[in-house]
Each structure stands twice: as structure tokens, then as C-alpha cells.
C-alpha positions as CSV (number, residue, x, y, z in Angstrom):
1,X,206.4,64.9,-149.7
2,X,205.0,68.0,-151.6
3,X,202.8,70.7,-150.3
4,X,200.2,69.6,-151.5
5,X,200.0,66.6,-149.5
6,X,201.7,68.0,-146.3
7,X,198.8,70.6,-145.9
8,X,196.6,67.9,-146.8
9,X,197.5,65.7,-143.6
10,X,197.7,68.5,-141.3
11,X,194.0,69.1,-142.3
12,X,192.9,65.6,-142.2
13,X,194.6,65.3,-138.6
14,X,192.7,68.4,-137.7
15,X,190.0,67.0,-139.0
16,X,190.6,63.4,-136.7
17,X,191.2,66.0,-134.0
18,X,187.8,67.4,-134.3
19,X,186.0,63.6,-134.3
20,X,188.4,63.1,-131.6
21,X,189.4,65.9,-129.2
22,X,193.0,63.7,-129.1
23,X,195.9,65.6,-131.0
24,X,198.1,62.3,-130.4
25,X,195.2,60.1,-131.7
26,X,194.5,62.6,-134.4
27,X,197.9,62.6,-135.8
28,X,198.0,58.4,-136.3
29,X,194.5,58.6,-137.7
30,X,195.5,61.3,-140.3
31,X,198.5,59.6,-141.3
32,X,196.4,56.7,-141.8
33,X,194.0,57.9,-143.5
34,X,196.4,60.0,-145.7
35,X,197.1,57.4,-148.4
36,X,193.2,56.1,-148.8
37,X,191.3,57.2,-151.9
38,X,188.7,58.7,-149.6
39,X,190.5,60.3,-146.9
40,X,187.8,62.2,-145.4
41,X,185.4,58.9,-144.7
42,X,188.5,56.9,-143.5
43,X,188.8,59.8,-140.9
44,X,185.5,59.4,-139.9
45,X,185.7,55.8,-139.7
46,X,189.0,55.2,-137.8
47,X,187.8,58.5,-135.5
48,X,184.4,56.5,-134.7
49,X,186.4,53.4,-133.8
50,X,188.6,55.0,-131.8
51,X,185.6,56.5,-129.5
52,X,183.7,53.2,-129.0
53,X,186.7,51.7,-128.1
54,X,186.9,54.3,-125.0
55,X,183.2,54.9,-124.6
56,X,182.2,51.3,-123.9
57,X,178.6,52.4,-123.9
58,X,178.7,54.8,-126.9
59,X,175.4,53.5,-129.4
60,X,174.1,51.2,-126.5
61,X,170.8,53.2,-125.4
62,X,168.6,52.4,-128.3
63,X,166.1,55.2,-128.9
64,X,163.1,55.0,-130.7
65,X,162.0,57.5,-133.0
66,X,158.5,59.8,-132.5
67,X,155.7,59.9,-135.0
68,X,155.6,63.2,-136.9
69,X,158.9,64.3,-135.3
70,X,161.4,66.2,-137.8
71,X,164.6,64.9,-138.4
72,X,167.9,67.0,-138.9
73,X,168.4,67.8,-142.3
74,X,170.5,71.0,-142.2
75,X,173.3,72.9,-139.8
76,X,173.2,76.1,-139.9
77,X,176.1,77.5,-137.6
78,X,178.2,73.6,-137.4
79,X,180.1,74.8,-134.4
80,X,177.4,75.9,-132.5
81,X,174.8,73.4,-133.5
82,X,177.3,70.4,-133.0
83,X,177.7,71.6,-130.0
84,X,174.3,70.9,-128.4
85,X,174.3,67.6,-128.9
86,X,175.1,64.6,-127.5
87,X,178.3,62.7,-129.1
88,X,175.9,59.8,-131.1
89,X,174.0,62.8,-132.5
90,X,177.1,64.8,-133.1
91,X,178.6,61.7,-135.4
92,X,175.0,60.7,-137.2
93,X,174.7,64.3,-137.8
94,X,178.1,64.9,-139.4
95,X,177.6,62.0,-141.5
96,X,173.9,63.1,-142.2
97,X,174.0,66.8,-143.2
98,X,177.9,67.0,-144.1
99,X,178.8,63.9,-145.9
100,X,174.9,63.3,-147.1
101,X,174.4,59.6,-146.0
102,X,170.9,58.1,-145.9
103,X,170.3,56.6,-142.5
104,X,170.1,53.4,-143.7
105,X,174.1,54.0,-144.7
106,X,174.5,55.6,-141.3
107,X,172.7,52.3,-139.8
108,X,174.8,50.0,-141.6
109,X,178.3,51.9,-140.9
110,X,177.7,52.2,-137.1
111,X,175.9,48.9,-136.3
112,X,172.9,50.0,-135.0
113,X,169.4,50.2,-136.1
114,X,168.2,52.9,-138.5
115,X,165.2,53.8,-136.0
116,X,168.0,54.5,-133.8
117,X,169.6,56.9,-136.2
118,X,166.2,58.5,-137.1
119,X,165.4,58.6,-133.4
120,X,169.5,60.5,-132.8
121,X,168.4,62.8,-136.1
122,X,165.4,63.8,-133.9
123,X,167.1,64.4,-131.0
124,X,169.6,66.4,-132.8
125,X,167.1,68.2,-134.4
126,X,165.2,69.4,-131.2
127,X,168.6,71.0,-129.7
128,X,169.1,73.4,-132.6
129,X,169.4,76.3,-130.3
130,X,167.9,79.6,-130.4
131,X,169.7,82.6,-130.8
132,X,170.1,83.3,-127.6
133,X,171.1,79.9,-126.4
134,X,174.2,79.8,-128.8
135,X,177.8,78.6,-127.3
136,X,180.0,81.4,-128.0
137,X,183.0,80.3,-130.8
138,X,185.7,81.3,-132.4
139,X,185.5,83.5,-135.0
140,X,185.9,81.7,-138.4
141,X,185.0,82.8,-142.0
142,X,182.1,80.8,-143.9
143,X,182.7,79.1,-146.7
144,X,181.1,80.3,-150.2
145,X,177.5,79.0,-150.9
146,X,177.4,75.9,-152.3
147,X,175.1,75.8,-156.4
148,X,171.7,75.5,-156.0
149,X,170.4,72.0,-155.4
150,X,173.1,71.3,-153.2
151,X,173.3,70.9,-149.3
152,X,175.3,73.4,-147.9
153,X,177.5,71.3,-145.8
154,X,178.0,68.7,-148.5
155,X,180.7,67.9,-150.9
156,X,182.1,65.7,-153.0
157,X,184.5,63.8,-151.6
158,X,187.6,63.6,-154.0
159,X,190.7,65.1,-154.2
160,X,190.3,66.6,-157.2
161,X,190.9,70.6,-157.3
162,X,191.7,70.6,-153.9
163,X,187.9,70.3,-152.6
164,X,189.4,68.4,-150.1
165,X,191.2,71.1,-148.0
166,X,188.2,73.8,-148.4
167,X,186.2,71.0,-147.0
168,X,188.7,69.9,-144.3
169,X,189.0,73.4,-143.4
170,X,186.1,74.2,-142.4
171,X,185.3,71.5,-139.9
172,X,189.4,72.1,-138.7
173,X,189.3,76.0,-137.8
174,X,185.6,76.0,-136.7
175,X,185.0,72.8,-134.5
176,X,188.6,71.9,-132.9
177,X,188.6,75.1,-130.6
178,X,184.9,74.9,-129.6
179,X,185.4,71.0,-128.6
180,X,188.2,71.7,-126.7
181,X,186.2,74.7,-124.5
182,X,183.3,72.5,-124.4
183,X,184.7,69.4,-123.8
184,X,186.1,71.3,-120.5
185,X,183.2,72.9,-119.3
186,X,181.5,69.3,-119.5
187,X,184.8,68.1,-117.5
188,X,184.0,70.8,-114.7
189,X,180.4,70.0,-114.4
190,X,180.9,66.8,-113.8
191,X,183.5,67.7,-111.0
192,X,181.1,70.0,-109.7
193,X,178.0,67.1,-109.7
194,X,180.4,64.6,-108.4
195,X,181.0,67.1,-105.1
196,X,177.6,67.9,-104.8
197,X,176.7,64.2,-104.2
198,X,175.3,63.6,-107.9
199,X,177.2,60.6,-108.7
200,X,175.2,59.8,-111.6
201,X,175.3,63.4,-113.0
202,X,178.9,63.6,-113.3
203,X,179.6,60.3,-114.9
204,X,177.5,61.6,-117.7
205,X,178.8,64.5,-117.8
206,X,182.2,62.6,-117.8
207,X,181.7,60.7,-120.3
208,X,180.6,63.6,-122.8
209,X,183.9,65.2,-121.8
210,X,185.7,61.9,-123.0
211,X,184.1,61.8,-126.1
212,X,185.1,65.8,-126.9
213,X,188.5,65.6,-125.7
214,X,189.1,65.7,-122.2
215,X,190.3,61.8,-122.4
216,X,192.1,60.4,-119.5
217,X,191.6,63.2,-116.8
218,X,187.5,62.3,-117.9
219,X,188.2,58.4,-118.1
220,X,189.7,58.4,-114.4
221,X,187.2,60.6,-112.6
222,X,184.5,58.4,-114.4
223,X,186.2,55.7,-112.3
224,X,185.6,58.0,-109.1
225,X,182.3,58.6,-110.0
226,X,181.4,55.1,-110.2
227,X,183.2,54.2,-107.1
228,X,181.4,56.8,-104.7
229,X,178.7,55.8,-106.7
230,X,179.3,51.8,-104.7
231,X,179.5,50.5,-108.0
232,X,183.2,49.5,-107.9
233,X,182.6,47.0,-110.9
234,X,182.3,50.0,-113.1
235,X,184.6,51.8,-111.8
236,X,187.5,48.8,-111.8
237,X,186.9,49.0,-115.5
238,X,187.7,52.9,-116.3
239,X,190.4,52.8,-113.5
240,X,192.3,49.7,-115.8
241,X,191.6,51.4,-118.9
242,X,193.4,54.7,-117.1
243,X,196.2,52.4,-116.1
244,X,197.0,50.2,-119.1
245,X,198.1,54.0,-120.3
246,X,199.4,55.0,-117.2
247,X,200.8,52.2,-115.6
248,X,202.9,53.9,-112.8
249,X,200.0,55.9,-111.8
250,X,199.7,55.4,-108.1
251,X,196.3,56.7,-107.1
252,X,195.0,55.0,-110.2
253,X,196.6,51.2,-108.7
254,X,195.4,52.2,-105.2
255,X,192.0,52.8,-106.5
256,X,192.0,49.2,-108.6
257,X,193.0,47.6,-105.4
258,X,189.8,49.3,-103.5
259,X,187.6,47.9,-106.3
260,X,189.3,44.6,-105.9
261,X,189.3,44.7,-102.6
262,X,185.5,45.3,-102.0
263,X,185.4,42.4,-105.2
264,X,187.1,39.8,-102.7
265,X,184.9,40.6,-99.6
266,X,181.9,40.7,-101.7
267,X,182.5,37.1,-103.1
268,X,183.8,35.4,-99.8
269,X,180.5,36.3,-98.4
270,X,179.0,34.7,-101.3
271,X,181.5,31.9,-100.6
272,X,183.0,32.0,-104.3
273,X,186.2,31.4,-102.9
274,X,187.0,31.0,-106.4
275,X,186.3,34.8,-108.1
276,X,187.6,35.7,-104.2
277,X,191.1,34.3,-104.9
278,X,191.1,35.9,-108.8
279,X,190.5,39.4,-106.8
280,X,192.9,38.8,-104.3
281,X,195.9,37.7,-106.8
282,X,195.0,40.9,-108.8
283,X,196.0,42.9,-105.7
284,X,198.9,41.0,-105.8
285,X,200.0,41.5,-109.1
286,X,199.3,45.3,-108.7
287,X,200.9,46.0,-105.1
288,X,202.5,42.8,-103.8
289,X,201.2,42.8,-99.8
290,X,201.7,40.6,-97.5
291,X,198.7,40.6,-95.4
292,X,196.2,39.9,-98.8
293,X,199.2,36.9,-98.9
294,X,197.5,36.3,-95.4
295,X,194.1,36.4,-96.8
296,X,195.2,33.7,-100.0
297,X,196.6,31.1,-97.4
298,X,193.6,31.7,-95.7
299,X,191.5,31.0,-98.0
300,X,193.7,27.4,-98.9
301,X,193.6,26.7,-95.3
302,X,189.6,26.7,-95.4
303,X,189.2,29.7,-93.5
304,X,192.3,31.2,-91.1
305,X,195.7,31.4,-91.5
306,X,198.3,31.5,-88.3
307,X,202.0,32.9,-89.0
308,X,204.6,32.1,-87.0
309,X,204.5,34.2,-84.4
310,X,201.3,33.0,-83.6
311,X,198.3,35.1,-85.0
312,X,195.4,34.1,-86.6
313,X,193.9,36.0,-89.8
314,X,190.9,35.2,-91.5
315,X,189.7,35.0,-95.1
316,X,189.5,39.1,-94.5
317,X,192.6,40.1,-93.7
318,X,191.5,40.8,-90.1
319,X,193.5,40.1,-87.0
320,X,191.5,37.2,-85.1
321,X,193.8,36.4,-82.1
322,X,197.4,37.2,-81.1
323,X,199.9,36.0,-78.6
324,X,201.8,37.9,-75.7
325,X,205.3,35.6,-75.5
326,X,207.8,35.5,-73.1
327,X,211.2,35.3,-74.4
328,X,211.1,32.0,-75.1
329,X,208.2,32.1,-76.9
330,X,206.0,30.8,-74.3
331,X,202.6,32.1,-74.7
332,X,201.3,34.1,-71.3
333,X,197.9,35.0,-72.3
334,X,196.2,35.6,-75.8
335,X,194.1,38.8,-77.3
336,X,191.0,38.3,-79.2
337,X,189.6,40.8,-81.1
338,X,185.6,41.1,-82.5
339,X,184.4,42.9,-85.2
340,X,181.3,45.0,-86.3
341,X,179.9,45.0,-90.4
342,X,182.6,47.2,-91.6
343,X,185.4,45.4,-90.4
344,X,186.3,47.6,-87.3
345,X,187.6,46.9,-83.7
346,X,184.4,46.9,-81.6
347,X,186.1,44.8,-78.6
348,X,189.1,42.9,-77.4
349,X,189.1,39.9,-75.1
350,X,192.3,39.1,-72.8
351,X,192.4,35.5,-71.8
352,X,194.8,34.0,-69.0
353,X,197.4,31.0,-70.0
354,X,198.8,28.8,-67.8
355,X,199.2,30.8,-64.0
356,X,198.1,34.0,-65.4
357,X,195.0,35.7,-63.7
358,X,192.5,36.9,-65.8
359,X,193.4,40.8,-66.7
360,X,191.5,43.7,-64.2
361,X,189.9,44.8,-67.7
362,X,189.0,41.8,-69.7
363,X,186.4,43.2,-71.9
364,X,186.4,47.2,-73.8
365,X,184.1,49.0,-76.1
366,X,185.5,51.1,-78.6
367,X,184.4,54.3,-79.3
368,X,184.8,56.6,-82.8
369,X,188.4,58.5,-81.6
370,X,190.7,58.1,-84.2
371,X,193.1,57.8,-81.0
372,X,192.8,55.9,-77.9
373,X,195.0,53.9,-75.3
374,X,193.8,50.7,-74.1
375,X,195.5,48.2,-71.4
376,X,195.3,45.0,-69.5
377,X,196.6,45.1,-66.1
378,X,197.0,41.3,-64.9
379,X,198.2,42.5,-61.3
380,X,201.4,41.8,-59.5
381,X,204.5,42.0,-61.5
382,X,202.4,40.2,-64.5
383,X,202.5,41.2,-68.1
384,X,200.5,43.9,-69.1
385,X,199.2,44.5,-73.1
386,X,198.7,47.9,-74.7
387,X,196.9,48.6,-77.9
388,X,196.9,51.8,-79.8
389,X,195.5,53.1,-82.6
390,X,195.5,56.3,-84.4
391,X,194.6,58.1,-87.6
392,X,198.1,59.3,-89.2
393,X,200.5,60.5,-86.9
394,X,200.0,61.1,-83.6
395,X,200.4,64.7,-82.2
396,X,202.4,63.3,-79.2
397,X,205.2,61.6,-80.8
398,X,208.4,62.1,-82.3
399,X,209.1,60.5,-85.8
400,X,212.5,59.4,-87.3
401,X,212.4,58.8,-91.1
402,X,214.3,58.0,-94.3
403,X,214.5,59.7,-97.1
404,X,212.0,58.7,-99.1
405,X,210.1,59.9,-96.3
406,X,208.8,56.6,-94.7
407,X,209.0,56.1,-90.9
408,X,211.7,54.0,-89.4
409,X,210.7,54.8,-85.4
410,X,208.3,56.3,-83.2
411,X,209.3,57.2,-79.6
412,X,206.4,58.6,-77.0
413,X,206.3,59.4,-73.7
414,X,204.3,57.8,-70.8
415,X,204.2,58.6,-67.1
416,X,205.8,56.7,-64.7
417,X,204.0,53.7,-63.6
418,X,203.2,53.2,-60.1
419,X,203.7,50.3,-58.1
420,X,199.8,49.1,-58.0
421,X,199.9,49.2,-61.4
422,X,202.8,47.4,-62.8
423,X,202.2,48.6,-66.6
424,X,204.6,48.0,-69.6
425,X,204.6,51.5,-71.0
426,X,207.0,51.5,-74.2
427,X,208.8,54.2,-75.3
428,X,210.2,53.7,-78.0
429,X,208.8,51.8,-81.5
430,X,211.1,50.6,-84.1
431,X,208.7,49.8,-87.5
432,X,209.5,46.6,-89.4
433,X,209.1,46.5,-93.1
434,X,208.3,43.5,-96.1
435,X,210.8,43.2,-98.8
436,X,208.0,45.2,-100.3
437,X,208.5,48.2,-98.0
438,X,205.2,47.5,-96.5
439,X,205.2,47.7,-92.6
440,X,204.2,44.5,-91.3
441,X,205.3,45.2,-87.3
442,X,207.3,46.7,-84.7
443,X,209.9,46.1,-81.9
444,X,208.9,47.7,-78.6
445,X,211.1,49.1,-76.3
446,X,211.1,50.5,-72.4
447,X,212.6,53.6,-71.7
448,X,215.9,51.8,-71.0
449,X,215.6,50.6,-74.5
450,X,215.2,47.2,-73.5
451,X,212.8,45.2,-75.9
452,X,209.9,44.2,-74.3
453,X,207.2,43.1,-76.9
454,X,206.0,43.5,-80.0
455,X,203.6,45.3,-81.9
456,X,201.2,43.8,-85.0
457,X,199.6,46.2,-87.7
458,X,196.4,45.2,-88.4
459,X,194.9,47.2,-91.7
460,X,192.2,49.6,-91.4
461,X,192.5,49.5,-87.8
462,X,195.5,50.3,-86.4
463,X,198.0,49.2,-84.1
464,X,198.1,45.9,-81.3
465,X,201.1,46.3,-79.1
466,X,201.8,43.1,-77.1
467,X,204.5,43.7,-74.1
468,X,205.7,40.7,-71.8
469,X,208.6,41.9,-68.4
470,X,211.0,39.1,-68.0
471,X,210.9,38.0,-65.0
């Protein structure tokens, strides 16, 4: 390749660069557009496609031009005045002032109406900044003025003499720098509006800092935006785009599966059982779990689903009623548990089975700790249940884990119980796991490390221990 045409690609990629704020997408444009007799418009076009492709809403807001309103016809300072502007103005304008296209030729390349262009050419026009509004840029030396009867940002577009490069250059040195700054700055005000509560603020400011360069980082927290936002359709859509780049992104599958989730509850109260189940195997195909394979049998059972052991799920996931065994699996007495609007414990009903009394406390009402103790004391030398849950780990036990840091045991302490009040008190919790590494359960133990129940995990809430003494 001679000089001539490697300085011409670097330019042109520079030039992609500047459309794009993406030196990776820059350089496949460039080379692209290297071997086309018009390599500057076959930037511009593969540089426009590439942006709608990631701005999905990029041209959508038609605008309708004002009577009597000028239109943009010249750039004075291109770094500064592109600047202003939103990114449709920014690309009309470019192909307005520096490549001289009528706006029916900008209509007809982009897609959309030519009042829309006029009305962009307007807006553009009206954030021509004053002199003291100007975004500070990198120092840059001006081209020579163009002949008379000429626009000064227009040229021929031909290889010939080399008018490519000058041309190249000047959008390259002055604009890529600038866009990179400014692209930032809109990346940190939407960080900034997204903590103050402005939801809607930062997206767009998000979304500008997409189209100037600050790509993914922009493209996820658009997904966040949208999310706090409630509107978790939205946001499902920029967290996938984030993902098909990024597929082992973890916070970016957790999020999906919070969109998907909040899909699946939304359309089981709507009873499309049909769009539930397409939300549900999307989990699945993301993080396999076994207690949204709970909610799936659920929903081909017509409504619950009971394991094995005994408990009853629901089309939500939620724990509905579980079993306190003996060891051989005969069933002394059975927990219920209710449920307010967001899912949450509110209360837990023991029942008696068979000889068993009814519990001394058959009825609780849960209040907001993110730790508390509750337990049914049948009387006698009768089982007793204990239900825990907490937020993290708790502050009174001692962990054991493995080395990817994931917790094999729990042991705790509990005073002695007297003889009026023949309680189960575990000491010891040994965590059971999925073939998925997700923890499903535990084996409870006394102080004399003899097993004495079991323990179910129920999501979002916590921990139900279930203890049975042999007797």
C-alpha cells in the first residue's frame, strides 16, 4: 500500500471516528470506505447506519419547521458549533454546510421528511452560540479560504490533488478531541440526573453521550435509567443490546433477569400465561434457577407446584405451605405463609396434624427488621419451628466458605432452652446447593450436631427453618 493511501485511511477512520466517537467502529468503516470512489460520503453513510442501529430512536421525533425561521447555512468555528447540537442536527448539518446537500438530498438519504430536515436546520441554527457560550477546543489551525463563490466548508469530493486529506483533516484534528470531552461531560450529567431522581434527564443525556462516543458505558446506564424509571421494557432492550457485546457481563444478566422478572409477574396477573412462560424461559436461558423451574411447572400445573419434600409454590415463585417431617417423613404440622402486594412475608400460620396441638403462637405479624426470630412452641416435648430471616449476613454468626467465596455453613448460638419451653434451637446450618451452585436449602443441626430439620430458601424473603425432635 503506498503513502498515499495509508494516510488516506488513517484520515478517513478519523474521519468515521468523528461521525462515530468509536475508534474500533471507525477503523472497519474506514477500511470500508477506503476502496469507494467517494470515500468521504461512504464514511458518512456507513457512520449514519451505524448510529441508528444503536440509537433506536435516532430521526423518530418529527419536528416541524417555523415560519420565517432561518435555517443553517454556514459554520463558523465546526468544532464549537457542532457541538451545541443535538446529534440529528449535528449529521443534517455536516451534510448541509460541509458536503452542500439540498435538504431534499438530506431527506432522501436519511429517510425522513424534508420538513424534518428544515425543522433540524432551524434548530441548529438557533444554538449557534455566542462568544461567550463557546465549548473550549483544541487548538487546531484553519484551513485557507476557500475562492469566492464557494462555501467555506465545502469541497469537492474527489481524490484528485489530494483534496481529500485537506478536507479529511480538518473535520479529524478539530472534532475527534472535542467529541470525546463532550461526549463525557454528557455521560456525567446524565449520572448526575439519574442520582438526583431525574430519570428522564439522564436517559437523554445518555443517549447524546452514545451518539458522541461514550457507547457501551452510555448504552448500559440508559438501561438503568429506564429501569428506576419502572419502565423495565425499555430498559430490557439497552441491557440485551449491552449483553450481545458483553455476554459474560454479570450485572448486565442480573439486570435482564429483573426486567424479565417484573415481565413474568406483570403477565401472570394479566393471566397471559403464554408471554409469562416466554419471560420465565428467558431467565432460564440466562441464569438456569431452579425456583423460576418452580414457577414453569407451576404454571403447567394450572397454578402451584409441590416438590418432593412437600412445599407448594405458586405461579410466583413464592413459598405457599411447607411441611415439618418426622424422620420418616410423616408430616407433624404444616406452615402457611401470606403475602402483601410486593411479595413479602406479612404472616405465617402453624396448623396441627394428626395429635399435634395447635402451636402457643399460631398467628405473627411481621415488621420491617431486616432480621428477626420467630417460633412455634406446640408444648410438651412437641416439635417446635423456627423461621429466620435476614439481610446479608448476620452479625451473630460464624461463616465457613469455599474459595470462590460462597458459604458452605452457618453455625449460631442460642441459649439453653428451658424445660417449659421445649424449643429446637439449631446450631449449626449446612447450605445445600443446585448443580447450578444456587442454594436451594439447608440441613439443620442441634448443638450435638444431630440433624434435626431442615431449612427452605424462599427468594426475596429469606429463610424457613423447619425442626422436628425424634421422639
Amino acid at each position: 500500500m503506498s503513502e498515499m493511501n495509508t494516510e488516506k485511511e488513517q484520515l478517513l477512520k478519523e474521519l468515521a471516528a468523528g461521525y462515530t466517537g468509536n475508534e474500533a467502529e471507525a477503523a472497519r468503516i474506514a477500511a470500508e470506505a477506503a476502496a469507494d470512489e467517494n470515500p468521504v460520503r461512504r464514511v458518512r453513510e456507513l457512520s449514519v447506519m451505524y448510529v441508528q442501529d444503536r440509537d433506536r430512536d435516532l430521526f423518530e421525533n418529527v419536528k416541524t419547521p417555523r415560519e420565517d425561521q432561518k435555517e443553517l447555512s454556514e459554520i463558523n468555528d465546526l468544532n464549537r458549533d457542532l457541538l451545541q447540537m443535538d446529534y440529528e442536527e449535528r449529521i443534517v448539518s455536516l451534510m448541509k454546510v460541509y458536503e452542500h446537500l439540498g435538504n431534499a438530498e438530506i431527506a432522501e438519504i436519511l429517510g425522513i421528511d424534508e420538513t424534518y430536515v428544515k425543522a433540524l436546520l432551524q434548530d441548529a441554527e438557533e444554538k449557534l452560540p455566542h462568544p461567550e457560550e463557546s465549548i473550549p477546543v483544541p487548538e487546531r489551525t484553519m484551513p485557507e479560504e476557500q475562492p469566492a463563490g464557494k462555501p467555506k466548508w465545502h469541497f469537492s469530493i474527489s481524490l484528485r490533488a489530494g483534496l481529500i486529506l485537506a478536507a479529511v483533516l480538518v473535520l479529524a484534528l478539530g472534532i475527534f478531541l472535542s467529541v470525546r470531552s463532550y461526549s463525557h461531560g454528557q455521560y456525567e450529567r446524565g449520572v448526575l440526573a439519574m442520582e438526583d431522581g431525574n430519570y428522564e434527564e439522564a436517559v437523554k443525556y445518555f443517549k447524546k453521550a452514545a451518539g458522541w462516543g461514550e457507547g457501551d458505558q452510555a448504552m448500559l446506564k440508559t438501561g438503568d435509567a429506564y429501569f428506576l424509571m419502572g419502565n423495565d421494557s425499555n430498559a430490557y432492550t439497552y441491557y440485551e443490546d449491552y449483553h450481545e457485546k458483553y455476554p459474560n457481563d454479570a450485572y448486565a444478566i442480573d439486570q435482564m433477569i429483573l426486567c424479565l422478572t417484573k415481565q413474568a409477574d406483570r403477565n401472570i396477573m394479566a393471566n397471559d400465561l403464554t408471554k409469562a412462560k416466554e419471560a420465565l424461559e428467558k431467565i432460564n436461558s440466562l441464569k438456569e434457577s431452579v425456583f423460576v423451574g418452580y414457577r414453569l411447572k407451576a404454571l403447567e400445573a394450572g397454578g402451584h407446584y409441590q416438590t418432593d419434600d412437600g412445599s407448594v409454590w405458586n405461579l410466583y415463585g413464592q413459598l405457599m405451605k411447607a411441611a415439618c417431617l418426622t424422620d420418616s417423613n410423616a408430616v407433624l404440622y404444616t406452615v402457611e405463609m401470606q403475602y402483601d402486594g410486593n411479595g413479602h412475608w406479612t404472616k405465617m400460620n402453624a396448623g396441627k396434624s394428626g395429635t399435634l396441638r395447635t402451636s402457643q403462637f399460631d398467628r405473627f405479624e411481621f415488621t420491617e427488621d431486616s432480621s428477626y426470630d420467630v417460633r412455634w412452641i406446640p408444648g410438651g416435648d412437641l416439635p417446635a419451628a423456627y423461621a429466620v430471616t435476614y439481610s446479608g449476613e448476620r452479625e451473630d454468626a460464624v461463616y465457613e466458605k469455599d474459595e470462590q467465596g460462597n458459604v458452605l455453613s452457618m453455625t449460631v448460638e442460642h441459649p439453653d432452652s428451658s424445660s417449659t419451653e421445649p424449643f429446637a434451637a439449631y446450631t449449626k446450618t449446612v447450605f445445600v446447593r443446585s448443580e447450578t451452585g444456587e442454594v436451594i436449602g439447608a440441613d439443620v443441626y442441634d448443638q450435638n450436631e444431630r440433624k434435626i430439620g431442615r431449612g427452605i430458601y424462599v427468594p426475596g424473603n429469606g429463610w424457613l427453618y423447619l425442626f422436628h425432635l425424634s421422639r
